[in-house]
C-alpha positions in Angstrom: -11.5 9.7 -92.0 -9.7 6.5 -91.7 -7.7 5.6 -88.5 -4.3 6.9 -88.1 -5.1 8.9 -91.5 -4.3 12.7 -90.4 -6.0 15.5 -92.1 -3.8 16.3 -95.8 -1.7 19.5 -94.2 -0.6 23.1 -96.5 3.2 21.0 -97.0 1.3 18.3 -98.2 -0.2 20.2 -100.5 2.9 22.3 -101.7 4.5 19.5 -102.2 2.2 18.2 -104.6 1.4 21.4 -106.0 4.5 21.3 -106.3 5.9 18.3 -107.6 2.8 18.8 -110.4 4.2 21.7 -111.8 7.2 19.8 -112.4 5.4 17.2 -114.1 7.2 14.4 -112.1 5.6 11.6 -110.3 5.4 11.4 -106.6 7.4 7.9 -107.8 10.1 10.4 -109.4 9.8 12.8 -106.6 11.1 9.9 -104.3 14.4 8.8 -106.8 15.3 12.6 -107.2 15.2 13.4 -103.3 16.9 9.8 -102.4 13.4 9.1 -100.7 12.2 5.5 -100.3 9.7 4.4 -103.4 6.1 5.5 -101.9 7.3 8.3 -99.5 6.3 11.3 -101.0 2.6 9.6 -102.2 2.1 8.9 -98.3 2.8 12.7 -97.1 0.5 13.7 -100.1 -2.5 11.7 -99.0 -1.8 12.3 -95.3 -1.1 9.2 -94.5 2.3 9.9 -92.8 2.5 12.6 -90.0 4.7 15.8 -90.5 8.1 14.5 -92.3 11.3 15.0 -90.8 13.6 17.8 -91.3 15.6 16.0 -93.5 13.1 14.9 -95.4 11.9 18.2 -96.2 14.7 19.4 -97.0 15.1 17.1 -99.7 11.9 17.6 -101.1 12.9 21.2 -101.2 16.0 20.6 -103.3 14.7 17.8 -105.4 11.4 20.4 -106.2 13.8 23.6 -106.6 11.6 25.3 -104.0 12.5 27.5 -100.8 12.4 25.3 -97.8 10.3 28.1 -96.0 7.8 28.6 -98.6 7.7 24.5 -98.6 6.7 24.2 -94.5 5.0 27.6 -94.1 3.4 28.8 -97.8 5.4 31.8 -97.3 9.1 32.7 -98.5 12.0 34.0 -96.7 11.9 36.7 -98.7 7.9 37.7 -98.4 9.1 37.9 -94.6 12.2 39.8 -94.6 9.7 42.0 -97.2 7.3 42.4 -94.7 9.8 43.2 -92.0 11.0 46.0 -94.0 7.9 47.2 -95.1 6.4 46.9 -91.4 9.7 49.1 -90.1 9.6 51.5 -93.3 5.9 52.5 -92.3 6.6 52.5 -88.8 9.9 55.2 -89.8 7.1 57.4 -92.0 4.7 57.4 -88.7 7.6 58.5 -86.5 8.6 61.6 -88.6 5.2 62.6 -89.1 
């Protein structure tokens, strides 16, 4: 790996994911989330380090995806699923 290139991370790879199934650009990408041209190419190849909160939220809107699902792979609502289901089961053990 080059210097200063970091290891491509999971939002790197969402985001192009993705921005793919959109069948935009990562030159696109940049115009539709007010990014400067080249941006989104250099958080695809790893070339920038995790992109700032504002920045991701951007991406989120521009790609129509959750911002949780974009940092973490998983949705607000798998969690607040797994919450429930995690209490439900522990409400089951209880009466039994």
């Amino acid at each position: 790996m080059a210097a200063g290139k970091i290891k491509k991370s999971g939002l790197a790879k969402r985001i192009q994911k993705s921005r793919e199934g959109l069948c935009i650009s990562a030159k696109e990408l940049d115009r539709r989330s007010g990014l400067h041209v080249g941006h989104t190419a250099m958080i695809e190849r790893g070339d920038r380090k995790t992109p700032s909160s504002d920045t991701v939220i951007k991406l989120a809107k521009a790609l129509r995806v959750d911002i949780a699902w974009l940092l973490t792979g998983e949705s607000y609502s798998d969690h607040s699923y797994q919450q429930w289901r995690s209490g439900t089961q522990e409400a089951v053990s209880e009466k039994s």
